[in-house]
C-alpha positions in Angstrom: -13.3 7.2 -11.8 -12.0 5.8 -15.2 -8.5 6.1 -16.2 -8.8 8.8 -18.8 -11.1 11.0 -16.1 -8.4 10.7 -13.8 -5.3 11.3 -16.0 -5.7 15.4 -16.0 -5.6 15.6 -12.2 -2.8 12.9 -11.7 -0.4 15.1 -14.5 -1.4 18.1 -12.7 -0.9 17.1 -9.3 2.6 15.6 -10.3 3.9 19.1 -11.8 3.0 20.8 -9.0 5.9 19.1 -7.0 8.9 21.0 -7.8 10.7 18.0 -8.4 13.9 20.0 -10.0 16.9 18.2 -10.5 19.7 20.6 -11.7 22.7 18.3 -11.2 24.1 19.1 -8.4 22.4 17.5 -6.0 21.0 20.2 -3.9 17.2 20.5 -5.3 14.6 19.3 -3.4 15.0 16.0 -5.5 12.2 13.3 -5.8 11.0 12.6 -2.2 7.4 14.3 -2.5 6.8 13.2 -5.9 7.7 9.5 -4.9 5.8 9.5 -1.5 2.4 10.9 -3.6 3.6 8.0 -6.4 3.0 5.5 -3.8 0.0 6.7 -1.7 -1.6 6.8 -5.4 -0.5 3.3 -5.8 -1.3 1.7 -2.4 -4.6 3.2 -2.4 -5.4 0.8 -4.7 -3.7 -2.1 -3.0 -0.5 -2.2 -5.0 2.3 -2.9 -1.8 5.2 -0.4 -2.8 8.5 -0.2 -1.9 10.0 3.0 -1.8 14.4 3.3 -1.8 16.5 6.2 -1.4 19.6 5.7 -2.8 21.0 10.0 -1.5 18.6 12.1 1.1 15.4 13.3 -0.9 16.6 10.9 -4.2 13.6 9.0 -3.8 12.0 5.9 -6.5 8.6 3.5 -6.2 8.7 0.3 -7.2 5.6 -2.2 -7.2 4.0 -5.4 -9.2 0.7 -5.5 -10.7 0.1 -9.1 -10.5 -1.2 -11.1 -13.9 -2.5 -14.2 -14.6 0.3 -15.9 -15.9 2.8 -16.1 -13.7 5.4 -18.2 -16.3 5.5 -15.5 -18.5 8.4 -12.4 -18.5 7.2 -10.1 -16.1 7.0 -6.6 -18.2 8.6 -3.1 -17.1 6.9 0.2 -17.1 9.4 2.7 -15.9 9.6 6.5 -15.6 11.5 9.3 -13.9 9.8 11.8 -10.9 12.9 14.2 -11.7 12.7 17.6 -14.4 14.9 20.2 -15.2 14.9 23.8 -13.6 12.3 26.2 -15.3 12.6 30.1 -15.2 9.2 31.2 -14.4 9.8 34.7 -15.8 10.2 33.0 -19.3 6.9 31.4 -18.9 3.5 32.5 -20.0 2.4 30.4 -17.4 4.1 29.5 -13.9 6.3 26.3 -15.0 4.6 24.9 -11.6 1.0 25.5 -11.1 -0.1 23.7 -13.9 -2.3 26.0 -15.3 -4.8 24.4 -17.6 -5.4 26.7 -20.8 -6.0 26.6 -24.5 -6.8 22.6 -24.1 -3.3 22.0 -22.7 -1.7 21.3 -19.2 1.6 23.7 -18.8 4.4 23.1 -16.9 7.6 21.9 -16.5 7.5 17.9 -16.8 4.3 18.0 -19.0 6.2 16.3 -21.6 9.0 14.9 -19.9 7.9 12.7 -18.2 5.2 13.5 -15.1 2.7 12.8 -18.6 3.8 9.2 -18.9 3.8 8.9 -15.2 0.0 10.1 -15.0 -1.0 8.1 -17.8 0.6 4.6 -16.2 -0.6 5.4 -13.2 -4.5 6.2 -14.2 -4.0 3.4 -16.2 -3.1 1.1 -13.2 -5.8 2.5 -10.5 -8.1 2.2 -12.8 -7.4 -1.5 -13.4 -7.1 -2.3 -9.9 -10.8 -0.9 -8.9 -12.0 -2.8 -11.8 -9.6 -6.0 -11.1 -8.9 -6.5 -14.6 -5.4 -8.1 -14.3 -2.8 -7.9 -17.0 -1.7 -11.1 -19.3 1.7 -11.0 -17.2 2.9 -9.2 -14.3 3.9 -5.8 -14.8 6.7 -4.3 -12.4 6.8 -0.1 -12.2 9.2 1.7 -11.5 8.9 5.7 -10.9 12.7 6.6 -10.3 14.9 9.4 -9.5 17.6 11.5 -11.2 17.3 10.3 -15.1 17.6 14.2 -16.1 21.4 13.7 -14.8 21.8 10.5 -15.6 20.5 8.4 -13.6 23.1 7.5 -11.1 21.0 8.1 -7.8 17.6 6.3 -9.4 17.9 3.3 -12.6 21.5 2.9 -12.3 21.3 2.8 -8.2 18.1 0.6 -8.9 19.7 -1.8 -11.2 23.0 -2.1 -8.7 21.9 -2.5 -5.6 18.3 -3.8 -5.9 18.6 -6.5 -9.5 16.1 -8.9 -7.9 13.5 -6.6 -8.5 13.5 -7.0 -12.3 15.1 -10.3 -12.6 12.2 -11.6 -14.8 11.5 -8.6 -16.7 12.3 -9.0 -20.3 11.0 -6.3 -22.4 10.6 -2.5 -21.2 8.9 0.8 -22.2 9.3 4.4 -21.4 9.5 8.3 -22.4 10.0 9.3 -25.6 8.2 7.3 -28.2 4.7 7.1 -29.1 3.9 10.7 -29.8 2.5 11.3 -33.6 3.5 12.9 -36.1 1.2 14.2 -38.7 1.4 13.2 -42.3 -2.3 13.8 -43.4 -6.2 13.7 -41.9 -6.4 9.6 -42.2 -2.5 9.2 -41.7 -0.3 9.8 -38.7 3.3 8.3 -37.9 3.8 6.8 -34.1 7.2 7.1 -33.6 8.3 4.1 -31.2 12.1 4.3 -30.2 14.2 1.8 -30.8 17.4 3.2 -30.6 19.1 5.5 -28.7 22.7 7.1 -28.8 25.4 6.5 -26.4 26.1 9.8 -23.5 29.7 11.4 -22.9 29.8 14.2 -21.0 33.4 15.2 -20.6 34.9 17.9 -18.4 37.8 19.5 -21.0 41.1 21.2 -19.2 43.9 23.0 -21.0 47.0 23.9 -19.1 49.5 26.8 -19.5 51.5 28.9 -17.5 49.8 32.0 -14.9 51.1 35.3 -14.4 49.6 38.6 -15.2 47.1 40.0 -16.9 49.0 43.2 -18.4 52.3 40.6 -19.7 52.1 38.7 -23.1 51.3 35.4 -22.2 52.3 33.2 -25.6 51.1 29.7 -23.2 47.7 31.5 -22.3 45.5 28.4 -21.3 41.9 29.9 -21.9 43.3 30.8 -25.4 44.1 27.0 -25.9 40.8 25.9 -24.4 38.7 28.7 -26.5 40.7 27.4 -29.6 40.1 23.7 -29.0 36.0 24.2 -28.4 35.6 26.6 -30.9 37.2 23.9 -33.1 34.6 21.4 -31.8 31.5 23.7 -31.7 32.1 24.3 -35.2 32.7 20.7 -36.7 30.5 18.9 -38.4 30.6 15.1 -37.5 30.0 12.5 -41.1 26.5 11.3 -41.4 26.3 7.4 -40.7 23.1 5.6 -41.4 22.1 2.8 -38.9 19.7 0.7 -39.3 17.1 2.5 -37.4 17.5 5.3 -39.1 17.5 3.8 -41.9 14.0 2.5 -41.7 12.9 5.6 -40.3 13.8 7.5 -43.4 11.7 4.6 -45.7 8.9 5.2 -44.0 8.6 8.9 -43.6 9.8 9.0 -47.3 6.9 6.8 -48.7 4.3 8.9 -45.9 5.3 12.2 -47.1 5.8 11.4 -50.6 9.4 12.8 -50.3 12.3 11.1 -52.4 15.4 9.6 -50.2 18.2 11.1 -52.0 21.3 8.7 -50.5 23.9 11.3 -51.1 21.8 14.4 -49.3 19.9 12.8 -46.6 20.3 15.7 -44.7 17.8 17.3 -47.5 15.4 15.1 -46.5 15.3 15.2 -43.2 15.0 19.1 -44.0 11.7 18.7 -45.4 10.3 17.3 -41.8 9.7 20.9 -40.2 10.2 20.8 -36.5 10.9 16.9 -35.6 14.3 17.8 -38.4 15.7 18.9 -35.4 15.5 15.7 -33.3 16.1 13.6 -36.6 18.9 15.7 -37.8 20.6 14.7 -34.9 20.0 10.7 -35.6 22.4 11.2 -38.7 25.8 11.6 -36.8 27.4 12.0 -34.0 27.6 14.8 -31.9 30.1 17.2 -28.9 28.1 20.4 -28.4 30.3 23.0 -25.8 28.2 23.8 -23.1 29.9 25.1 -20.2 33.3 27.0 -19.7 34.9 27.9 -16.5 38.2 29.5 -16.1 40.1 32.1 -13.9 39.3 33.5 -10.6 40.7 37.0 -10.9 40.6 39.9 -13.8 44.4 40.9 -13.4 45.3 37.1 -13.5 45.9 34.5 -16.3 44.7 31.1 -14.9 47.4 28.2 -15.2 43.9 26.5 -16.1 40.7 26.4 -18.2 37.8 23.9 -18.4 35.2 23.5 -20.4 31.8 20.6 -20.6 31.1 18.9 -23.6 28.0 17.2 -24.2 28.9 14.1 -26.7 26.5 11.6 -28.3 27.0 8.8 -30.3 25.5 6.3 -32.8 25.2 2.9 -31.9 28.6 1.1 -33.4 30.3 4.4 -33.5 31.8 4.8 -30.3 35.3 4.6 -31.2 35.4 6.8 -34.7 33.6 9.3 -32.4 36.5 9.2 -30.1 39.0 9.0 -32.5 37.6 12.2 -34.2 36.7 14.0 -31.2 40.7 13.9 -30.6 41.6 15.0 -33.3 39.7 18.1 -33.7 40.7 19.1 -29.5 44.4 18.8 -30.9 47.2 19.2 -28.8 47.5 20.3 -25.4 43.7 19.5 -24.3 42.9 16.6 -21.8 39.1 15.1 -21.4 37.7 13.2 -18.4 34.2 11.8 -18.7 31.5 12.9 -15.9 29.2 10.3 -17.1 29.0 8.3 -19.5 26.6 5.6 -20.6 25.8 3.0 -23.4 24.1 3.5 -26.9 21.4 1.2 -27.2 19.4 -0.4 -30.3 16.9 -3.2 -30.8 15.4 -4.4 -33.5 11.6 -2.7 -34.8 9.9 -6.8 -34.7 8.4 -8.9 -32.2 5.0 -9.6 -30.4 5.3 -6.2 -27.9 5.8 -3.9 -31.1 2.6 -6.0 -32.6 0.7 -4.7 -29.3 2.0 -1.2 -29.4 1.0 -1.0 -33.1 -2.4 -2.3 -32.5 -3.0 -0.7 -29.4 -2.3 2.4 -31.1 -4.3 1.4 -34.0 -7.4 0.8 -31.5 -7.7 4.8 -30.7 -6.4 6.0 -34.0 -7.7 3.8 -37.4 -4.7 6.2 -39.1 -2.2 5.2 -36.9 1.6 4.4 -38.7 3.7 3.2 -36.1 7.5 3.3 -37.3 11.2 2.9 -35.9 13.2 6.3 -35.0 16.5 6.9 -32.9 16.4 8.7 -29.6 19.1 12.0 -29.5 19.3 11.5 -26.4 19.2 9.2 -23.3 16.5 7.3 -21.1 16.7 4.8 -18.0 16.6 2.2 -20.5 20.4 2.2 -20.9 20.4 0.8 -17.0 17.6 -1.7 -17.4 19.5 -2.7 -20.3 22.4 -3.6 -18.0 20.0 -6.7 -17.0 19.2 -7.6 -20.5 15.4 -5.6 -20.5 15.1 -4.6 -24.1 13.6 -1.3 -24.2 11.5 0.7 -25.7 10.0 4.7 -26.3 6.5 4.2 -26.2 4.4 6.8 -24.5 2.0 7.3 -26.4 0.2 10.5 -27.4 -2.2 11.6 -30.5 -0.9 15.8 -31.0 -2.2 18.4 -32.8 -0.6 18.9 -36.4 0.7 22.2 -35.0 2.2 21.2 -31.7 5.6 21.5 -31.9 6.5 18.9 -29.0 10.1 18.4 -29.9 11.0 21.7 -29.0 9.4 21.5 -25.6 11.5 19.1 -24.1 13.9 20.7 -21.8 12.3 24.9 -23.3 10.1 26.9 -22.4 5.8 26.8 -22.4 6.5 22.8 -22.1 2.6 21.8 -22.3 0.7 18.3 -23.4 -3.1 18.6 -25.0 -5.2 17.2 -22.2 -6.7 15.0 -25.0 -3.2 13.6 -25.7 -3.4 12.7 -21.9 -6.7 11.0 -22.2 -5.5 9.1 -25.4 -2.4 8.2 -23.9 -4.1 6.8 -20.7 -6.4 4.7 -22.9 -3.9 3.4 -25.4 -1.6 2.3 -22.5 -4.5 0.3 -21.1 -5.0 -1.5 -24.2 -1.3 -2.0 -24.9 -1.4 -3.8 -21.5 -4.2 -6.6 -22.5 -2.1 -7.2 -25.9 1.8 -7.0 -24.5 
């Protein structure tokens, strides 16, 4: 069976294993997914090896052997883990991967169990034929990146180094995916940057007694204050590099002038993707959880709140700096996690091979720079000096509006996208 016949069963299979990592550490986590990751692989005769770093926090690695072994091994990595799913939400169960109106639904059909299908039809299929790559090619289907990545990359990278000691360049989620300008034009957006994660646990103090007294040292008032404050700030555009770049080319695609003092206007004009690009522009603390009291008659001495920062790369410490100063007085922070911003540059002989690997399914293929909003594994990989890279590639429908799938509801991916993706990857492999 050739890759792309194979890809649709592979994504499907992969959904239907309620993989759901909500943060806590009490889901099922990754060891089904994982154990069918391997037999998939080892049916083939790739030898896995298979860690747990927690009970049920389960990744695969293996090593497709290529024939030259001097040459930088390359790393193919992607997570088993996806977020919870509310099936009464959905039009279709978020888990039976239902295939309807050309599409595979489910959660994890974007992020990532379609990357994982495509690399792995992509390597069966090459080890039945034994067409081995240029270099060797180590894969790595991990746990926990939805929270991080502290029980699957990061555990991965610290306990287990030796197992990507000669990788030097890396791709993953995120990248790839088109964007349509016209019929003979369509930007691939490969990621090249990616800002830094903070998510911090707020507290504000004050002093408990009763519900019915006037309380002038109230500490959910304080806390309310302080994340209203931040909800409601607006962080100063900065312009990176990437970014930068990103902007030229969508500019000259779209025809659309680059006014330098109301970006924001341009990136207006992108429809859906403004909402993932709009985010490039600054830095960002969105309020996302509050937890306080423990009685209705009872002022709490204290009140938390979560914060979900991100930052440009280079802008770590205005971020900070700012962040402070809009909390004000009287508010602590502790991070939960926190991780690196990363960002490489859009050059080199693997972005050739992604372009023209791309350009080998699609003669209108663009393929341009853009920052990530969010995170990937690649921060830990980075940790071992792998340069990354967002390149999963997928050719979507003008309409589709994949951006707002990640992490919502109806999360689906064409089953063509699927097929091109599985047959792009293979060619990106001979070229890399």
């Amino acid at each position: 069976m050739a890759a792309q016949d194979e890809v649709v069963e592979l994504c499907r299979d992969l959904i239907q294993i309620e993989s759901v990592n909500d943060g806590t550490g009490r889901g099922p986590g990754e060891r089904a997914a994982a154990e069918y990751v391997a037999a998939k692989l080892e049916e083939v005769g790739l030898a896995t090896q298979v860690f747990e770093s927690a009970p049920n926090r389960t990744s695969v690695v293996t090593r497709m052997e290529g024939t030259d072994s001097s040459r930088p091994a390359l790393l193919i990595h992607g997570h088993l883990d996806v977020v919870p799913a509310e099936p009464k939400e959905w039009t279709y169960d978020p888990f039976a991967a239902e295939v309807a109106d050309g599409c595979v639904w489910g959660r994890g059909a974007v992020d990532m169990k379609d990357m994982d299908a495509m690399v792995l039809s992509m390597v069966r299929d090459r080890m039945r034929t034994g067409r081995k790559p240029p270099r060797d090619v180590v894969l790595a289907f991990v746990a926990d990146e939805e929270a991080g990545g502290v029980f699957g990359a990061q555990w991965l990278v610290e306990n287990h180094p030796d197992l990507f000691a000669d990788c030097s360049e890396g791709i993953s989620e995120v990248g790839g995916f088109s964007l349509t300008v016209s019929d003979d034009l369509r930007l691939y957006m490969i990621e090249t940057a990616q800002k830094g994660m903070a998510w911090i646990r707020l507290t504000a103090t004050g002093t408990a007694g009763h519900g019915s007294m006037i309380n002038d040292d109230n500490a959910v008032t304080r806390l309310c204050e302080a994340v209203a404050r931040l909800g409601q700030h607006e962080f100063p555009i900065h312009i990176t590099k990437t970014v930068r770049a990103f902007l030229g080319e969508v500019s000259d695609a779209f025809g659309i002038e680059l006014d330098p003092d109301d970006i924001a206007a341009t990136v207006a004009k992108l429809g859906p993707l403004a909402r993932v690009v709009g985010a490039t522009l600054r830095n960002t603390a969105n309020p996302t959880m509050l937890d306080a009291g423990y009685k209705h008659n009872v002022i709490p001495g204290r009140a938390h709140a979560m914060i979900d920062g991100r930052f440009l790369p280079g802008f770590e410490k205005e971020w900070e700096t700012e962040l402070d100063a809009v909390l004000g007085p009287g508010i602590t922070r502790e991070y939960t996690h926190y991780d690196i911003a990363l960002e490489t540059e859009f050059e080199g002989a693997l972005v050739e091979a992604m372009t023209a690997a791309l350009r080998s399914e699609d003669p209108g293929a663009r393929a341009v720079p853009y920052t990530l909003s969010g995170g990937t594994d690649a921060k830990s990989f980075s940790r071992l000096g792998i340069r990354g890279f967002g390149f999963s590639p997928l050719r979507l429908p003008a309409d589709l509006d994949f951006s707002g799938m990640f992490h919502g509801v109806d999360e689906r991916v064409p089953l063509e996208s699927l097929e091109f993706g599985s047959r792009v990857l293979d060619r990106f492999i001979d070229l890399a």
